[in-house]
C-alpha positions as CSV (number, residue, x, y, z in Angstrom):
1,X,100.1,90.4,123.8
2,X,98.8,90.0,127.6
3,X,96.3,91.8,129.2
4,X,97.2,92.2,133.0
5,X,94.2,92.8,135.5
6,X,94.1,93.1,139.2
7,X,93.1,89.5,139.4
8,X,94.5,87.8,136.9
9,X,96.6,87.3,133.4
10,X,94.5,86.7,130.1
11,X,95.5,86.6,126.6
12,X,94.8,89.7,124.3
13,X,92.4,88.9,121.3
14,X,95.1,88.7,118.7
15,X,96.4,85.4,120.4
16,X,92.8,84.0,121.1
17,X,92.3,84.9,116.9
18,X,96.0,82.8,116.1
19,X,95.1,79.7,117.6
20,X,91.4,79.6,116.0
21,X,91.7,77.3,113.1
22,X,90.7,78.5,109.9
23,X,90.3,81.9,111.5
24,X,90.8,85.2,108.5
25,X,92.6,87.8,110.6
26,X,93.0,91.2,109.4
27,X,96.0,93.8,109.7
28,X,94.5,97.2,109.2
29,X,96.7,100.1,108.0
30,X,100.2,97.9,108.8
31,X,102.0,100.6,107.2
32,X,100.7,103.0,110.7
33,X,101.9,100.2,112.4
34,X,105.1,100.5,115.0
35,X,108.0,98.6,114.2
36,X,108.0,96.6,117.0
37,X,104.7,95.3,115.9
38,X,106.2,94.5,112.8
39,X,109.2,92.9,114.8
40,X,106.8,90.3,116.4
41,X,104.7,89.4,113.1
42,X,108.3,88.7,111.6
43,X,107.8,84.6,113.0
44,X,103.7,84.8,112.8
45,X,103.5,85.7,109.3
46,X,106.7,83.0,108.2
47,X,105.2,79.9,107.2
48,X,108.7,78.2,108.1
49,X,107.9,79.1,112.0
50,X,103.9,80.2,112.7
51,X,104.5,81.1,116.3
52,X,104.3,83.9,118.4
53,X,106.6,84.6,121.1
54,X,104.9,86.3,124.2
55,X,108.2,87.7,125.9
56,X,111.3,88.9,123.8
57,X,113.8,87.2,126.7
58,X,115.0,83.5,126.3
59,X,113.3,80.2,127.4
60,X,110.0,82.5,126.9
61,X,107.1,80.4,125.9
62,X,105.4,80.8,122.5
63,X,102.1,80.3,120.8
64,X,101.6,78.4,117.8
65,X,99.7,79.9,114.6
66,X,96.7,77.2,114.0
67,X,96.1,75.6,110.9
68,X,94.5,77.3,107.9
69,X,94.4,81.1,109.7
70,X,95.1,84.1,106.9
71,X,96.2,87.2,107.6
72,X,95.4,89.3,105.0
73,X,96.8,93.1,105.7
74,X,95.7,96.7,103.8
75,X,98.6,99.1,104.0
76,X,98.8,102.7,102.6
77,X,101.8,102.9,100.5
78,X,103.6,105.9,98.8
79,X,104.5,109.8,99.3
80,X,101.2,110.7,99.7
81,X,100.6,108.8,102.6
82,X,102.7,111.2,105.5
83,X,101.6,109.7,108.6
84,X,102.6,106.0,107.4
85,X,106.3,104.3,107.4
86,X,108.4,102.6,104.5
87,X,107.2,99.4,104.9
88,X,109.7,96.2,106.0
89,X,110.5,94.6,103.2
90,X,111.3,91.4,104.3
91,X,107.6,92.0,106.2
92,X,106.0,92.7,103.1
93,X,107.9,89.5,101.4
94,X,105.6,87.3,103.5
95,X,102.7,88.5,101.3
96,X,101.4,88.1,98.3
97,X,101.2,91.7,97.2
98,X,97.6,93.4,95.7
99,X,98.2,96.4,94.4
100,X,94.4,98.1,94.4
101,X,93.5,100.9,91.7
102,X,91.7,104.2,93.3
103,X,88.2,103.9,91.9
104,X,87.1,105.5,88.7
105,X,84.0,107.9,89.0
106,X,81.9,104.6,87.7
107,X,83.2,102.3,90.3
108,X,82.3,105.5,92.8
109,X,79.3,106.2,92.1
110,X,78.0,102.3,92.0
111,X,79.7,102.3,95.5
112,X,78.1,105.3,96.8
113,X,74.6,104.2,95.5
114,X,74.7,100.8,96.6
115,X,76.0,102.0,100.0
116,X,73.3,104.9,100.3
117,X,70.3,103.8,98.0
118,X,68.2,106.4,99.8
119,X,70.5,109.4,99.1
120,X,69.3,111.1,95.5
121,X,71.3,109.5,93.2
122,X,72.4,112.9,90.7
123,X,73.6,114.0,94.1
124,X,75.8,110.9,94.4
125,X,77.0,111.2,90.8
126,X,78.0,114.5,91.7
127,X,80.3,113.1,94.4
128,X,81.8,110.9,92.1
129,X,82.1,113.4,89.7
130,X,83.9,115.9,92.3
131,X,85.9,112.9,93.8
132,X,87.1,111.8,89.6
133,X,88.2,115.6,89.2
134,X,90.7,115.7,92.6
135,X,92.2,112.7,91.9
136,X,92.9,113.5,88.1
137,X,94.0,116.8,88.9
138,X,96.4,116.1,91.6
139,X,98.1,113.4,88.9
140,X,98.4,116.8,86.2
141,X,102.0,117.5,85.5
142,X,100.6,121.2,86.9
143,X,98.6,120.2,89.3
144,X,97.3,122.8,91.7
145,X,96.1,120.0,94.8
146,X,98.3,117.7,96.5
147,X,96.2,115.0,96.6
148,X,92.6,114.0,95.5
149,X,90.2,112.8,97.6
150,X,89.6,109.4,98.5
151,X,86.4,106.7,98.9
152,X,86.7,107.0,102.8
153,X,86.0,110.7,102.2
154,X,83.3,110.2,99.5
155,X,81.6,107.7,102.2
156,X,81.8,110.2,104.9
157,X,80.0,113.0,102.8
158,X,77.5,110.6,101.2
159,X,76.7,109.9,105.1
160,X,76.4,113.4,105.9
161,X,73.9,113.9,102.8
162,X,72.1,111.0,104.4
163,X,71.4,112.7,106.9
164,X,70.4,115.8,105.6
165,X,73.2,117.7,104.7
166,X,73.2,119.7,101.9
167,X,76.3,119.0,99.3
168,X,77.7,122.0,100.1
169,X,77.6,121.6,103.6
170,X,78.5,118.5,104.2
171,X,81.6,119.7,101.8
172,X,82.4,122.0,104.4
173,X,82.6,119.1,107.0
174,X,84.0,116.1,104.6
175,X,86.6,118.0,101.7
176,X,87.4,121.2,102.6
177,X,89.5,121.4,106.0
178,X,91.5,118.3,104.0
179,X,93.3,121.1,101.8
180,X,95.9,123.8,102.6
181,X,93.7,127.3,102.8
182,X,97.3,129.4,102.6
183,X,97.3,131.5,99.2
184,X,93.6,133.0,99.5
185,X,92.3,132.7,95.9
186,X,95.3,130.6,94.8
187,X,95.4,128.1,97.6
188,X,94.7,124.5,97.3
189,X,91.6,124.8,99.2
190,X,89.6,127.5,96.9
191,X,90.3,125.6,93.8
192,X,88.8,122.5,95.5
193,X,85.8,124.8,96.7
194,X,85.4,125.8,92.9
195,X,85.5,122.2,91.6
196,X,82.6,121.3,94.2
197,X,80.6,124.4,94.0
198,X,79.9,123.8,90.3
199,X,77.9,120.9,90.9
200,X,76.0,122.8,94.3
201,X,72.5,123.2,93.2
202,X,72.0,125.5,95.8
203,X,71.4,128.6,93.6
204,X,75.1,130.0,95.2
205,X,76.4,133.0,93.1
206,X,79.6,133.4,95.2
207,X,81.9,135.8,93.5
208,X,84.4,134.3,95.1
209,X,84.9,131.4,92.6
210,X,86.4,132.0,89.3
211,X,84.0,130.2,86.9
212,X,86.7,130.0,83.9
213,X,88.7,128.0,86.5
214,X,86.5,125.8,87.4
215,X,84.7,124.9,83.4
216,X,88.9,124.2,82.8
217,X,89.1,121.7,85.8
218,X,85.5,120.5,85.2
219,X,86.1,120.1,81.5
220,X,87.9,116.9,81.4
């Protein structure tokens, strides 16, 4: 929470933020956060205390919350998510808990398009259409992909198409390396590759995609 330089001792930017009134501070990703992090927002985040203590030993001194700051905190939560932690729950008792719905290809594609106005917008409804069909598979009682892919994803390719990209290749960059390659034909990877290739408009007539597979994933 201090910065030390060869000259002197200044506070970090998250103390400077605490003691602005009125100041909105946000907590990125807490669930990729360390628990001793968590350990010293225990006393920030309780509105019965508001202080920060610099130094863990006694007699240390502290910093007082000012009035009116809000932390408001985004946090990744469930098996999916392998590079978070179980979340504190007495941390995650000092919230008031949003749960957030993944976005429906709708909600995607108005995303995309108001993000990237200049990008053709059948491509970006393409996306959205690709980004629909992972996330509804990977929910299938017989699902053949882990996980679908998310916004952050979307965003990145949409970028990449932005800059003139192709949909397949900046599919290669964005989705692919995401899923598992192991299995050849059956691996989580080629059925992805089959879901995006149907909406490539690139004249590709790989072989290497089975087309009733992908009309059955597309199909929904």
């Amino acid at each position: 929470m201090v910065t030390f330089t060869s000259r002197s001792l200044s506070e970090s930017v998250f103390v400077k933020a605490i003691q602005t009134p009125n100041a909105v501070i946000l907590l990125d990703e807490l669930s990729r956060a360390h628990p001793d992090a968590w350990n010293i927002l225990m006393t920030v985040l309780d509105y019965g205390q508001r202080y920060l203590r610099l130094d863990e030993q006694d007699g240390q001194a502290t910093v007082k919350v000012a009035e009116n700051v809000t932390f408001v905190a985004t946090a990744n939560i469930g098996n999916e998510y392998t590079s978070t932690r179980v979340m504190d729950k007495a941390l995650m008792d000092r919230f008031t808990i949003v749960e957030m719905d993944v976005l429906n290809e709708e909600e995607e594609y108005e995303l995309l398009t108001y993000m990237f106005p200049h990008v053709d917008n059948s491509v970006l409804a393409n996306v959205s259409k690709i980004a629909s069909l992972t996330r509804t598979e990977s929910k299938s009682d017989t699902a053949r992909i882990g996980s679908g892919i998310s916004t952050r994803t979307t965003v990145e390719l949409s970028g990449l198409l932005y800059d003139g990209f192709s949909l397949q290749e900046a599919s290669e960059v964005s989705i692919y390396p995401q899923y598992d390659d192991a299995g050849g034909v059956d691996s989580e990877r080629t059925f992805v590759k089959q879901i995006v290739q149907k909406f490539c408009d690139d004249g590709s007539t790989d072989d290497l995609f089975n087309e009733e597979e992908v009309q059955e994933a597309t199909a929904a």
